[in-house]
C-alpha positions as CSV (number, residue, x, y, z in Angstrom):
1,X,-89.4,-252.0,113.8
2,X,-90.3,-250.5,110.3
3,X,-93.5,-249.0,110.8
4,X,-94.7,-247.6,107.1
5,X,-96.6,-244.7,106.3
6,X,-99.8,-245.0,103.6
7,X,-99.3,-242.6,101.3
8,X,-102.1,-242.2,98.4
9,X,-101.2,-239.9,95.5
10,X,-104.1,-237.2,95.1
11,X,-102.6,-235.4,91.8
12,X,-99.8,-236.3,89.1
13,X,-99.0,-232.8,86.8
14,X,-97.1,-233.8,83.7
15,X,-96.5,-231.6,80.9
16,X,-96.0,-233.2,77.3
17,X,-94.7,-231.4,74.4
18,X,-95.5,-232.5,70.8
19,X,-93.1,-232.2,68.2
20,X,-96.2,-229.8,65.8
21,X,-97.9,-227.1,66.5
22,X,-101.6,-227.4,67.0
23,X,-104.3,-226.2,65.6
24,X,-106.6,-224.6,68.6
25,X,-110.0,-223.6,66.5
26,X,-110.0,-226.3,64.5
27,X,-109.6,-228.7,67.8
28,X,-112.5,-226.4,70.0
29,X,-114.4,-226.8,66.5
30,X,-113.9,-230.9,65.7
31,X,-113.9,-232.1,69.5
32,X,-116.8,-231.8,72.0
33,X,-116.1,-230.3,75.1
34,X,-112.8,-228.5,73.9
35,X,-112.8,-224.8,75.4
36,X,-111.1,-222.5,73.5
37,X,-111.8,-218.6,74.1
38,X,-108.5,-216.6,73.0
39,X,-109.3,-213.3,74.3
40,X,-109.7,-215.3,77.9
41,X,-107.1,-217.3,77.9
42,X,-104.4,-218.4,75.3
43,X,-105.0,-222.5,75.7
44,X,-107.9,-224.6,75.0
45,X,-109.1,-225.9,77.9
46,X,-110.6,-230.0,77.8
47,X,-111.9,-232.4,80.7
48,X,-111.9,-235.8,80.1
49,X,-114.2,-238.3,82.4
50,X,-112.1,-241.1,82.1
51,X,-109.8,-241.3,82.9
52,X,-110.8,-238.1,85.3
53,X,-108.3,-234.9,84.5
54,X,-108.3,-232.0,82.7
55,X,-105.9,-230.9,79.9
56,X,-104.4,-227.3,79.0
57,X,-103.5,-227.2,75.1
58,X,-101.3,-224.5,73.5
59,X,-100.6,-223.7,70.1
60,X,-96.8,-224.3,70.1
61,X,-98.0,-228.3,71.2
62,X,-97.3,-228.1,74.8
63,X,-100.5,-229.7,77.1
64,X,-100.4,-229.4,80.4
65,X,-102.6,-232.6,82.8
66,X,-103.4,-232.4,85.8
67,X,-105.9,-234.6,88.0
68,X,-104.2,-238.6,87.3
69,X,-104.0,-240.2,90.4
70,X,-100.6,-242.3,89.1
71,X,-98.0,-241.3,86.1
72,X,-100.0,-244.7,84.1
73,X,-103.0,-242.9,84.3
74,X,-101.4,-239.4,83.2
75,X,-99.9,-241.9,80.3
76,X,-103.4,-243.1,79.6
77,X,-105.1,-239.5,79.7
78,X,-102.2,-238.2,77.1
79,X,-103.0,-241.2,74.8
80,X,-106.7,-240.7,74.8
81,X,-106.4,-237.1,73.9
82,X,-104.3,-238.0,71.2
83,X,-106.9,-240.8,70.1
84,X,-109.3,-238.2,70.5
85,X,-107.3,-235.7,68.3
86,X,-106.5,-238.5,65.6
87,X,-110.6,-239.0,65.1
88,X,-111.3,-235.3,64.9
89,X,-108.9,-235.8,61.7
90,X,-105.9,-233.7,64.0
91,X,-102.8,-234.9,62.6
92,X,-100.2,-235.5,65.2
93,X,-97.1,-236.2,64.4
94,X,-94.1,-238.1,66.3
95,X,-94.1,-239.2,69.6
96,X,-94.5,-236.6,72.2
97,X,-92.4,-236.1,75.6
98,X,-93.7,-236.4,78.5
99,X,-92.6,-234.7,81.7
100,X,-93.4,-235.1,85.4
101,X,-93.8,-231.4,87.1
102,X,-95.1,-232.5,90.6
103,X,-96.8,-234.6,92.5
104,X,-99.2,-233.9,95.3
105,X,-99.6,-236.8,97.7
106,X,-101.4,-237.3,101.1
107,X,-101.1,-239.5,104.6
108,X,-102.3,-239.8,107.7
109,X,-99.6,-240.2,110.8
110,X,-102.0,-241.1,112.8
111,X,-100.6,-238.9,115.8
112,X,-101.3,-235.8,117.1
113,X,-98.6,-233.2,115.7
114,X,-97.3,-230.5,117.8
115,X,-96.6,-227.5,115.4
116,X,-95.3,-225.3,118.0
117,X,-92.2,-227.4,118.4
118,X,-91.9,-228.2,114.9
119,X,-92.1,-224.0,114.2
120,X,-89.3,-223.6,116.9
121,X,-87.3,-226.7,116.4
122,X,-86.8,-226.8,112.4
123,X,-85.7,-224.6,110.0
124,X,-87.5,-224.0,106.6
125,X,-90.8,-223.7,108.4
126,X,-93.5,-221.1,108.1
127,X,-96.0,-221.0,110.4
128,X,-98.7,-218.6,110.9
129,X,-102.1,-220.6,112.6
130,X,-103.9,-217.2,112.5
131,X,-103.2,-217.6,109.0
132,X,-103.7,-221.2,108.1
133,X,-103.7,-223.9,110.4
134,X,-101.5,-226.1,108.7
135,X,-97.4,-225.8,109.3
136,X,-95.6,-225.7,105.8
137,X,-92.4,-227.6,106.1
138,X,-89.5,-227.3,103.3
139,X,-87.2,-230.4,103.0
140,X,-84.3,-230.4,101.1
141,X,-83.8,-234.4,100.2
142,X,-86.0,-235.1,98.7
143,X,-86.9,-231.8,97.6
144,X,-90.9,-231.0,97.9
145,X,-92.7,-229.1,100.6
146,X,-95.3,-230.5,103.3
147,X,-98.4,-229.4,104.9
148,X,-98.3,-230.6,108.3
149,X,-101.4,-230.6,110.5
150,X,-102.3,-230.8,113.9
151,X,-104.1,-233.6,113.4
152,X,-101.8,-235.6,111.8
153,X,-102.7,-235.3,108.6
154,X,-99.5,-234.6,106.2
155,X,-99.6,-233.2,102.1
156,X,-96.8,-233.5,100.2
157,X,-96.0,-231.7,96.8
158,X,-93.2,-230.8,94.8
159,X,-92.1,-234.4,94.5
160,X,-91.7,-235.7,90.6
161,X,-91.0,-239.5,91.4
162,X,-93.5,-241.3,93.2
163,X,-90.9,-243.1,95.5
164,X,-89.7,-239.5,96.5
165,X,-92.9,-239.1,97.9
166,X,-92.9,-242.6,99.9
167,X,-89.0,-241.5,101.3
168,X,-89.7,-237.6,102.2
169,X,-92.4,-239.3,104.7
170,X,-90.6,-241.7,106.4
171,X,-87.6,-239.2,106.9
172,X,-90.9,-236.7,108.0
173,X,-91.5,-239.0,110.7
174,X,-88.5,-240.0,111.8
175,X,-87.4,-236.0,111.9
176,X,-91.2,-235.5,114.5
177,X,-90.1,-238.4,116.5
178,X,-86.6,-237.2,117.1
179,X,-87.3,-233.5,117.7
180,X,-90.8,-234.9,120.1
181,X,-93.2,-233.5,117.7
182,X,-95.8,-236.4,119.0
């Protein structure tokens, strides 16, 4: 019996390097809703609606986005900002890379979780409920880190392949069964 787990990515990160430098004044200047303080902060800050996520730009032509809900909408959000720069009269040039840096994804187990035998059971676990009432879980393979609640509600983050996310919770599971987290 294969019982699945519904996982729904909440946040893809990608960061894309262009091959130019860019031009921050003249993009805060030529595009509407482009932040750009220097003395604040070094990037130019720009949200886009939608696709819903925000963008980071620095001079040397990296651009950090976070807030996509899948890598095709990060890939959507990195072409429309080009779009956008190409009709402020932004000259970019060649095709930039693209990079996945993490993936934050949620699910529900549907089962009450005790943390105490997860804290005393597992290694890589912190646990502090005065703290924060969630257990933070480090697995190794795949390699990203889970918030565990009592409840049963799970967060997953560090991943950068969305199937890494769909395997680290099934193994999840299967490691509460065995150990009689439930």
């Amino acid at each position: 019996m294969k019982e699945d787990i519904e996982v729904k990515i909440q946040n893809v990160v990608v960061s894309v390097v262009f091959p130019n430098e860019l031009n921050l004044s003249k993009i805060a200047e030529k595009v509407e809703g482009a932040e750009y303080e220097p003395e604040v902060f070094p990037g130019l800050v720009m949200r886009l609606q939608k696709p819903k996520a925000g963008l980071l730009v620095f001079r040397s032509g990296k651009v950090n986005c976070t807030g996509a809900r899948s890598i095709d909408e990060a890939k959507e959000v990195i072409e429309k900002f080009i779009e956008i720069l190409k009709s402020a009269g932004i000259t970019v040039s060649g095709k930039p890379e693209m990079e996945i840096q993490n993936i934050v994804a949620s699910a529900d187990l549907k089962k009450e979780i005790n943390l105490d035998k997860i804290a005393f059971t597992l290694e890589n676990v912190e646990f502090e409920p005065e703290q924060f009432p969630g257990l933070v879980y480090r697995m190794d393979d795949p390699k990203v880190v889970f918030l565990i609640f009592r409840s049963g509600k799970i967060v997953c983050t560090g991943a950068r392949k969305p199937e890494d996310v769909n395997k680290a919770a099934r193994k999840l599971k299967k490691i509460l069964e065995k150990i009689g987290a439930f």
